[in-house]
N, C-alpha and C positions, 0 to 999 in steps of 0.2 A: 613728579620730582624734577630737579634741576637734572636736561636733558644731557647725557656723556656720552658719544660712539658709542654703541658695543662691539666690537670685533670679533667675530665668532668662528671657530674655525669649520663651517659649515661641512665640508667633504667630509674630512676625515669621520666628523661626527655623526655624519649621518649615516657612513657605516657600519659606526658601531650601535645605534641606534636601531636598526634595519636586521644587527645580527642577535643584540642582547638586548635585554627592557630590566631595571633596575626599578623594582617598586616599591622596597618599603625602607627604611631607615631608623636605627635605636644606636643613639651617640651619647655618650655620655664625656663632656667637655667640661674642664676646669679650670680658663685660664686665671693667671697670673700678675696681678695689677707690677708688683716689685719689679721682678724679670721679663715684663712684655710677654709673656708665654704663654702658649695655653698646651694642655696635654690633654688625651682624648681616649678612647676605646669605640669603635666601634663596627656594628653588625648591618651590613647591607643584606638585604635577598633578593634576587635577580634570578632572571629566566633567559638560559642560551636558544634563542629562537632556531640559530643556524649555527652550525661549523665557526671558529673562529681560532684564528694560532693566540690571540693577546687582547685580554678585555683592560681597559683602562680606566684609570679613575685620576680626576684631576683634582693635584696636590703640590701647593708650593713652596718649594723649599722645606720639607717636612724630612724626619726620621721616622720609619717604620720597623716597629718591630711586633713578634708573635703575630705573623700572618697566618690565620689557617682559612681554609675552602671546605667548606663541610665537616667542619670538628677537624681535619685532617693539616698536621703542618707543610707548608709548601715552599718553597723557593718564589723570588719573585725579585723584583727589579724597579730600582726607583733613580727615577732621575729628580731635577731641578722642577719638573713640570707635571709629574705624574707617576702616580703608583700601577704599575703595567702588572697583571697578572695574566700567567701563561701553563698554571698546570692545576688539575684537581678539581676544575668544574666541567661538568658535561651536559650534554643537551637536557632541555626539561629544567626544573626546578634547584638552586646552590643558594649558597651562601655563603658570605666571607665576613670574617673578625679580624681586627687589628685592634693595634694602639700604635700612636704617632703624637708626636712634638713636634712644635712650630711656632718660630718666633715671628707672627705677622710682619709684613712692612708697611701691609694697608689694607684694608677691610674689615681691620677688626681694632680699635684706638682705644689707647688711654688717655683720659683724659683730668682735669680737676686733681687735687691735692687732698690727703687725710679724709674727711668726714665729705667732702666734695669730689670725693675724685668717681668716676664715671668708666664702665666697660660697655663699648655699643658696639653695634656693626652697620658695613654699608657694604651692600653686595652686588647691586646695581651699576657698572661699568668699573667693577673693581674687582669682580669676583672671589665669591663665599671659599672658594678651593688657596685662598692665603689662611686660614685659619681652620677650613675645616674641609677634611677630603671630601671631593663632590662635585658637581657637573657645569663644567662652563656654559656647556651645549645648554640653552633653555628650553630646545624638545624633548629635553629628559626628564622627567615628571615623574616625583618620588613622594611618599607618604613620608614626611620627618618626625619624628619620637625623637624630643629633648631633653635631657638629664643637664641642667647645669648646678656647678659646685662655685657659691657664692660663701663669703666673708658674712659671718649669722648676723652681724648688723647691716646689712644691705639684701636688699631683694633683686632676686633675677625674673627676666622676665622674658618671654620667647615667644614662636608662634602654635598658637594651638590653645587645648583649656589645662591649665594646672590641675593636673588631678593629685598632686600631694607634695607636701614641704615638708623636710622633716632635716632633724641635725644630724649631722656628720662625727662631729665631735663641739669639744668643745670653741670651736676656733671659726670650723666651718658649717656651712647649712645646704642642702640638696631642693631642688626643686625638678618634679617631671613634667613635662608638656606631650602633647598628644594631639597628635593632627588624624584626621581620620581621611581626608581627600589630598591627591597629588599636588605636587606645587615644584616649579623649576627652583631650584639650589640659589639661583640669585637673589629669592624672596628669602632664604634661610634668615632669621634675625636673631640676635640674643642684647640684653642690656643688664646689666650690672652698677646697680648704686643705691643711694638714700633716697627712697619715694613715701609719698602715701597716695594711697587711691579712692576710689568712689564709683562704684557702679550704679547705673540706672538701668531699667529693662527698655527695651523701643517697643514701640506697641507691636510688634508682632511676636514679645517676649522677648527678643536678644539680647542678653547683658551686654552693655556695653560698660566698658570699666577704664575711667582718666585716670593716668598718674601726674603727679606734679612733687616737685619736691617740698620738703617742710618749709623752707624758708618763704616758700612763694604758695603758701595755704590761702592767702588773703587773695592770690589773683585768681585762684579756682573758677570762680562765676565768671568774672571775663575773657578769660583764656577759651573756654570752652563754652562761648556762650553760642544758642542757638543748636549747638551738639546733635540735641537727641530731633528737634527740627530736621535739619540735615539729614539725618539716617533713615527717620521715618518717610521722606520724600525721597528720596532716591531710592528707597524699595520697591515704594508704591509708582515710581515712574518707572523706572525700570522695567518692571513687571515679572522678574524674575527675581525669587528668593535669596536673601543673602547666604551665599554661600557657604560659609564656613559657620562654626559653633560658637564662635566670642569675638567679640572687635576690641581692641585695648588700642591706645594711643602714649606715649611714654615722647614729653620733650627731653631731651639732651642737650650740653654743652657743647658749641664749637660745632656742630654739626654739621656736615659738609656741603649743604643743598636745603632748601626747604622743609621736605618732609620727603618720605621714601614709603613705599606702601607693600613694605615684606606682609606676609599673608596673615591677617589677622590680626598683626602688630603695627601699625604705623611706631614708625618713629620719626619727631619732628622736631625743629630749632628752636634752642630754648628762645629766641629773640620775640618767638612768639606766643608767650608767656608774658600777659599785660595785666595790667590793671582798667579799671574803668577810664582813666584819660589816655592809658597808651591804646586802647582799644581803637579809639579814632585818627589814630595816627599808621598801626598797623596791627591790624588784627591778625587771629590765623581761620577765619574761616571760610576764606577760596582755598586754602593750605589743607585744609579740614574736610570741604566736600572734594576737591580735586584725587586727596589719597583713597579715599572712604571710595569714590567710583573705580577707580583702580580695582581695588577687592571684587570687580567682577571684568572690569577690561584690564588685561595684565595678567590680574593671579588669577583667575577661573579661566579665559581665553587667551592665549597667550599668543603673541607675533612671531611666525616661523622665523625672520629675519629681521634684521635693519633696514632692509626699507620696507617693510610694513608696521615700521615702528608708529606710525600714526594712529593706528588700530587701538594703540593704550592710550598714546599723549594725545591724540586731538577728540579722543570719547572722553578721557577723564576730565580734561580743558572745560569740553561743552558741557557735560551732565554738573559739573560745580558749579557752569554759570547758569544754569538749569535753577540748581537748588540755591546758587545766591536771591534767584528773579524770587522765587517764594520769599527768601528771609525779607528782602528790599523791594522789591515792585518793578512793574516794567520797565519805568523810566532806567533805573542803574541797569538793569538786563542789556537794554539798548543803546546806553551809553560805553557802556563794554565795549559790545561788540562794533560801534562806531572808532571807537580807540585802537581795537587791534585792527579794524579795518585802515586805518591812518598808518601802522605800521607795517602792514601788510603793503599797500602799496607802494609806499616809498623803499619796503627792503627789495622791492622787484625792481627798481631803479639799477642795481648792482648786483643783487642775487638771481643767478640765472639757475639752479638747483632745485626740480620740482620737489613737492611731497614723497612720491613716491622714487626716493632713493637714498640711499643708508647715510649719504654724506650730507642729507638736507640739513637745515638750520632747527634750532629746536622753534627757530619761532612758527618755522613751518610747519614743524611737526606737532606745536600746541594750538597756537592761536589759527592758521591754515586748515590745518584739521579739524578744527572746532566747528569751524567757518564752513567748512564743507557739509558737515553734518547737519548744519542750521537750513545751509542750503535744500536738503532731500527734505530734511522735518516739514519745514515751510510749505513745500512743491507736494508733499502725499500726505500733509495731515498729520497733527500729533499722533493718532490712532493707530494708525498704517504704522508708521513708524516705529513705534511699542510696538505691533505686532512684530515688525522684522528684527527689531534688536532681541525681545524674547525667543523668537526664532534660534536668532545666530545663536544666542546665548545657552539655548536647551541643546540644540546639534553639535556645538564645540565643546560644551563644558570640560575642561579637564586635559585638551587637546590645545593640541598648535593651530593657526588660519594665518592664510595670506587674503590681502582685500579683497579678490574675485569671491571667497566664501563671504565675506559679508554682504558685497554686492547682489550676489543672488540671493541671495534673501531680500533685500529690497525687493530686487523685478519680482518673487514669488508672492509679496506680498501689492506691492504697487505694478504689474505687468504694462500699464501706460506709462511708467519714469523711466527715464531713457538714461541708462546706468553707465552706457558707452562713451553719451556725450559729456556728465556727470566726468568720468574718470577722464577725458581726456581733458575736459577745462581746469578739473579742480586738483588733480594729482597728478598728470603729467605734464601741465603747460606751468610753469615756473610763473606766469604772470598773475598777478590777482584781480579777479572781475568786479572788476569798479562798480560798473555800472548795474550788473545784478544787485550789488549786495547794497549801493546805495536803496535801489529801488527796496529792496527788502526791509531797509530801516527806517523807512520815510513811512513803514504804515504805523510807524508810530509817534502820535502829536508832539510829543516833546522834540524828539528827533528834528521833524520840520521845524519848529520853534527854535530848537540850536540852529539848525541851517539859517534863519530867517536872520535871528540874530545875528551873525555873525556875516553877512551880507552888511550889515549895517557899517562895516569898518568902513567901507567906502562911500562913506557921508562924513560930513561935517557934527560935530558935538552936536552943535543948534539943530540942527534937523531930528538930534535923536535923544535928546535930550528927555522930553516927554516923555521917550518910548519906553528908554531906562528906565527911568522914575517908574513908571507901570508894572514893569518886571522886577524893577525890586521891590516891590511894594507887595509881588504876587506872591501866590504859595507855587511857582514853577521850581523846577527840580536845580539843585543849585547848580548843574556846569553852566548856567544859560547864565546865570548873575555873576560869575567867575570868568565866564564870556567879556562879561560888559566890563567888570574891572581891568581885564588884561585890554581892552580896545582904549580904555581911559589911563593907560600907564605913562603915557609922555605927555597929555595933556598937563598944563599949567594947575597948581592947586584951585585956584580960585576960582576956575569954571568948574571944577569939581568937587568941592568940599560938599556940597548940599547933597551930591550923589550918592559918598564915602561915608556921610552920616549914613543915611539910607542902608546901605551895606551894612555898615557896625549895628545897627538897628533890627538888622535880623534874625541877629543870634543865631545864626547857622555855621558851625564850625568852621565850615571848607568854605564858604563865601569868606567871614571875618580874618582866614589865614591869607586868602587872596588880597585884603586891607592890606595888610601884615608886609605880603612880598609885594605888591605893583605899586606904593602909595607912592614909591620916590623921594620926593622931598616934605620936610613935617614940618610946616611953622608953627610957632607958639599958639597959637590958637586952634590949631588940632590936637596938641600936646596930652592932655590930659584924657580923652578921646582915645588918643590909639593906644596910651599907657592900660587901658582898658585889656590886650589883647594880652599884658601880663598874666592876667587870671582865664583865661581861655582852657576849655579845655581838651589841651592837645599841645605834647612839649614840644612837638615842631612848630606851633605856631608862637610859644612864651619864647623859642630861643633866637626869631628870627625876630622878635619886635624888639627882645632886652639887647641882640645887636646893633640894630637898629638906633634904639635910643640911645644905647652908650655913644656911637659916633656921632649921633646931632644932638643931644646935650649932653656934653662934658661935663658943665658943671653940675649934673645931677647926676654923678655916676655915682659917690655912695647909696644915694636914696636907691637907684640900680641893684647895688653888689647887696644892701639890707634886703630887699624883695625876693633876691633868687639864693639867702645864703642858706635854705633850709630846702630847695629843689634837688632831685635827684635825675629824673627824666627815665627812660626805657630799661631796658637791660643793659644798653650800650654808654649806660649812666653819661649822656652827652652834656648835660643840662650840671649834674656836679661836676662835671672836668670844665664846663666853659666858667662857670662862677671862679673855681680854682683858678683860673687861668687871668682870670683879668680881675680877679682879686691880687694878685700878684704880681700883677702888671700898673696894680692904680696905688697911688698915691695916697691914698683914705685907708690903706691896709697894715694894720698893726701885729701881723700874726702871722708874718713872710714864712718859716723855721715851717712849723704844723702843716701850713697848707701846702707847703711844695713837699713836704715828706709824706703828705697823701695821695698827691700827686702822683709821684713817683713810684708808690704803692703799686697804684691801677698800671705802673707799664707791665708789671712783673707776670710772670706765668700761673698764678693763683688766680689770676682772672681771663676772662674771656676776651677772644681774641678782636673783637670791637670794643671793647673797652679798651682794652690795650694798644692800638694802633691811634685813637684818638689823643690817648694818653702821653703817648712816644711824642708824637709829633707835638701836642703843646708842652709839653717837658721840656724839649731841646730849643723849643723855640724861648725860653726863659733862660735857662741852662745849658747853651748848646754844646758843651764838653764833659758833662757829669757822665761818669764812668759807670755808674748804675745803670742809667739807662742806655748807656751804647752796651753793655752787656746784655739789657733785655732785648734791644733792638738787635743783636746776633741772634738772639733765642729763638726773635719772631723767625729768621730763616729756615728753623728745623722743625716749622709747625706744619700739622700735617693740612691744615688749610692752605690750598695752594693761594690764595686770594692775598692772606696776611703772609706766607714768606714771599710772595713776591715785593710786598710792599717792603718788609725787611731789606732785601738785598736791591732793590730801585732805591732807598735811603741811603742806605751805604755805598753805596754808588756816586748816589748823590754829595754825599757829608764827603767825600774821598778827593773830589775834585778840589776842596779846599785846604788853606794850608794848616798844617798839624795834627790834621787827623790819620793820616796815615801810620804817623808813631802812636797814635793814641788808640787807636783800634790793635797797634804790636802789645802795644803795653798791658791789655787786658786779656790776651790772649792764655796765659798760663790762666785764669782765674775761668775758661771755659771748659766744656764737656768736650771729647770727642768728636763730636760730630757740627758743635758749633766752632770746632776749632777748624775742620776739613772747607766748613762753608763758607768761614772768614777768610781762610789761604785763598781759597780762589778769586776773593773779591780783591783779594790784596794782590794779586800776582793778575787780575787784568789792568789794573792801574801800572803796574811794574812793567 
């Protein structure tokens, strides 16, 4: 998942760690879509290993009440930060019950409206103790037993296997979940909304069970294509059994990160939710294998701290591009790892923060750590290697490790790899080794071929002319022909057109998208030719060519606005807001009223927050005063995506510098919530 600090408060926790062990968990939680609430009951059983004046449990901002310690009522003490218990358990075997209320402020979101609206969680640098009492510490390892109470027309879904649904009343529905292995409180997950699903077995019999919602039944097959691929490869690489008893994956709205890989549940962005043309634009299955290897680096072996956060993200990174090289073939495997190699060494230009330390970058801690791993795989043999990740994997299972536990397993299994020298280039020297990891990528043909090519920039067209021709003509992998286009991007048309045919002639998505953006200038007699790249399939390539053509032929911008008035593009509907947008801007448009009240639609909070930041911004840019959208445009500031309220309040920031909006953002002010009225004062009073 998208990397966040964890802050952990190590000391304290390891105290209590060291005095009490907390192992099993039965919760039963019902929040509240109306009131943001959720209310709870539940029964911990825990073992006082040592003496202790005050066992703690972390919980924020919660009400507690009916505390008992072994059926017995007790006193107890709650702050802002935690439920402190101090009487009525004793050494050996207790247990405590509660109920508590808590109105999250993040980790646990509502999101969507009516028959859309959505309850999920993200526990992962947010922590699970804003909604539900329980363990910041990740060394704390607890069996979780789930009871959630959902609205009987929506399904909940948690981690572990549903062993029964049954109704509450007429209004509400129960569902129990049942985990049988430990797992740290930050994989806790629950989701609440309108799905359907579909289970397959993987060949080693595991259900694995997609949800998707009803609306988006038709991207089923793309969404999740290659799924059961994925699983059954990374079990058999691995070498080590999937851990748990069910895998479900469940997209969600607004999502905060990619995907998160609470235990047994992935939950993932709904943006990755496509059809067969958004497929090739962005798929989700590096999203797919990267969560799916988690479920054994992460949630079965877990990183005692932040800096050995690499242990999850740079295995999970490698093992997806692992099982990408199965789905695609060498050449994209090595094209990968040539890519993050390019960004690996240019972030060490300015980032001096190795791997191993809690403040590294996540790029270090994905792609660096990937890189590391490739590094050992390469040096002792795929074989070796499987041996010592099944190794680490049988010895930790269930448990905390810092890198020296994985390391020796390497030297146990490869006693000639030199682990020392290993940890000090690759995880404590901030710089990235160039010069290894070229050598490493160069044993593969293609790889040399892109070097080869790309040497050629420093010739003349005429000398390489031929060369091109050759390679577009070949079956090479396409960055090499994407290569040649981008070295042909300031050349003059006309030493080029024969080439640019050639290109459109290959029918390769990602080459013909490369037409699309380097072509530069289009005279009439490529004209019809690159209007070709309209029916392409891939909406970032129809929306860069229908821009394209609208600004170099004007006078065919109906013929334009008729091709794309029935386009919709991704989730992020880019492709309906730009027709909207310069339908309304063109002079061939008879139906101004409808299309900007659809427009306008998409700013509102009924839709997702990429639709709606697209939305906002060509709204105003037509309408730059319309009170609707500067109302949405305060909304976006109280969304729990920090990505889209930053964009909200940089707009208004921005709109504020100009004259008459600052009355104009007073004037809608009564027609705000609370909290969009708190976020607009402050915008308004740093302009004041």
């Amino acid at each position: 998942m998208k990397y966040l600090l964890l802050l952990f408060s190590f000391i304290s926790w390891s105290q209590q760690t060291a005095k009490v062990n907390f192992t099993e968990c039965y919760a039963k939680v019902a929040p509240d879509y109306k009131l943001r609430k959720v209310e709870g009951k539940v029964v911990y059983h825990f073992k006082v290993l040592q003496p202790t004046d005050t066992i703690r449990i972390d919980a924020k901002d919660m009400r507690f009440y009916e505390v008992k310690i072994n059926n017995k009522p007790v006193n107890f003490k709650s702050n802002k930060k935690e439920l402190l218990l101090f009487e009525g358990f004793k050494k050996g075997n207790n247990s405590v019950i509660f109920s508590y209320t808590a109105f999250p402020k993040q980790t646990m979101y509502f999101t969507g409206q009516g028959e859309t609206a959505q309850i999920w969680t993200q526990g992962q640098g947010k922590y699970t103790s804003h909604w539900m009492p329980s363990f910041d510490d990740v060394n704390e390892k607890v069996v979780f037993n789930l009871q959630v109470i959902s609205p009987k027309n929506f399904v909940a879904i948690a981690n572990g296997v549903l062993q029964k649904s049954m109704p509450v009343d007429q209004h509400f529905k129960s569902w129990l979940y049942q985990m049988q292995k430990p797992m740290s409180s930050y994989l806790l997950a629950l989701v609440i909304g309108d799905f359907r699903n579909k289970v397959i077995a993987s060949k080693s019999g595991l259900p694995l069970q997609f949800f998707i919602q009803p609306k988006d039944t038709a991207k089923f097959d793309a969404t999740y294509r290659h799924s059961k691929r994925i699983f059954d490869y990374l079990e058999k690489e691995i070498g080590f059994k999937y851990p748990w008893q069910v895998y479900k994956q469940i997209p969600v709205e607004d999502f905060l990160y990619a995907g998160m890989e609470n235990t047994s549940c992935t939950i993932f962005a709904q943006d990755y939710v496509v059809d067969d043309i958004g497929f090739n634009d962005r798929n989700y299955v590096n999203v797919n294998a990267h969560e799916l290897a988690h479920q054994w680096f992460g949630d079965v072996v877990t990183a005692k701290s932040g800096k050995h956060h690499w242990l999850q993200e740079g295995f999970a990174t490698y093992y997806a591009l692992l099982a990408e090289r199965a789905v695609f073939g060498d050449d994209y495997f090595y094209h990968q790892l040539y890519r993050t190699s390019l960004q690996l060494r240019n972030a060490a230009k300015t980032d001096t923060i190795p791997v191993l330390n809690e403040k590294a970058s996540s790029l270090s801690f994905y792609q660096k750590g990937a890189w590391a791993l490739h590094t050992i795989r390469e040096a002792i043999g795929p074989k070796l290697f499987q041996k010592a990740v099944k190794s680490y994997l049988k010895k930790y299972q269930f448990k905390n490790v810092e890198t020296d536990d994985f390391l020796a397993e390497i030297k146990k299994a490869a006693p000639n790899f030199d682990t020392e020298k290993f940890k000090k280039n690759w995880l404590e020297d901030y710089h990235f080794q160039t010069e290894e990891a070229n050598a490493l990528l160069k044993k593969n043909s293609f790889i040399q071929q892109l070097f080869e090519t790309q040497q050629l920039r420093k010739k003349a067209l005429t000398e390489n002319k031929q060369r091109y021709t050759e390679l577009l003509q070949s079956d090479v992998f396409y960055p090499i022909k994407t290569e040649i286009l981008y070295q042909l991007k300031d050349v003059p048309f006309a030493e080029k057109a024969e080439l640019l045919s050639l290109a459109l002639q290959t029918n390769d998505v990602k080459v013909r998208q490369a037409v699309a953006e380097f072509t530069g200038e289009i005279p009439v007699s490529f004209q019809s030719s690159y209007e070709t790249l309209l029916d392409d399939a891939s909406y970032d390539t129809r929306e860069i060519a229908f821009m394209t053509l609208w600004k170099t032929f004007p006078e065919n911008q109906a013929k334009y606005l008729e091709k794309a008035q029935h386009w919709i593009g991704g989730n992020d509907k880019s492709l309906r807001i730009m027709y909207l947008t310069f339908a309304l801007l063109s002079a061939h448009n008879q139906n101004n009223e409808s299309l900007y009240s659809e427009l306008v639609a998409y700013t509102a909070p009924t839709f997702e927050s990429s639709v709606r930041q697209n939305a906002i911004t060509n709204a105003l840019s037509i309408n730059p005063k319309d009170s609707a959208v500067l109302r949405n445009l305060v909304n976006a500031t109280v969304h729990h995506k920090w990505q889209f309220s930053k964009f909200g309040r940089d707009k208004i920031r921005q709109l504020l510098k100009k004259e008459g909006y600052a009355d104009l953002f007073q004037s809608i002010l009564p027609s705000l919530s609370e909290s969009e009225v708190i976020q607009l004062q402050k915008l308004l009073s740093e302009k004041a």
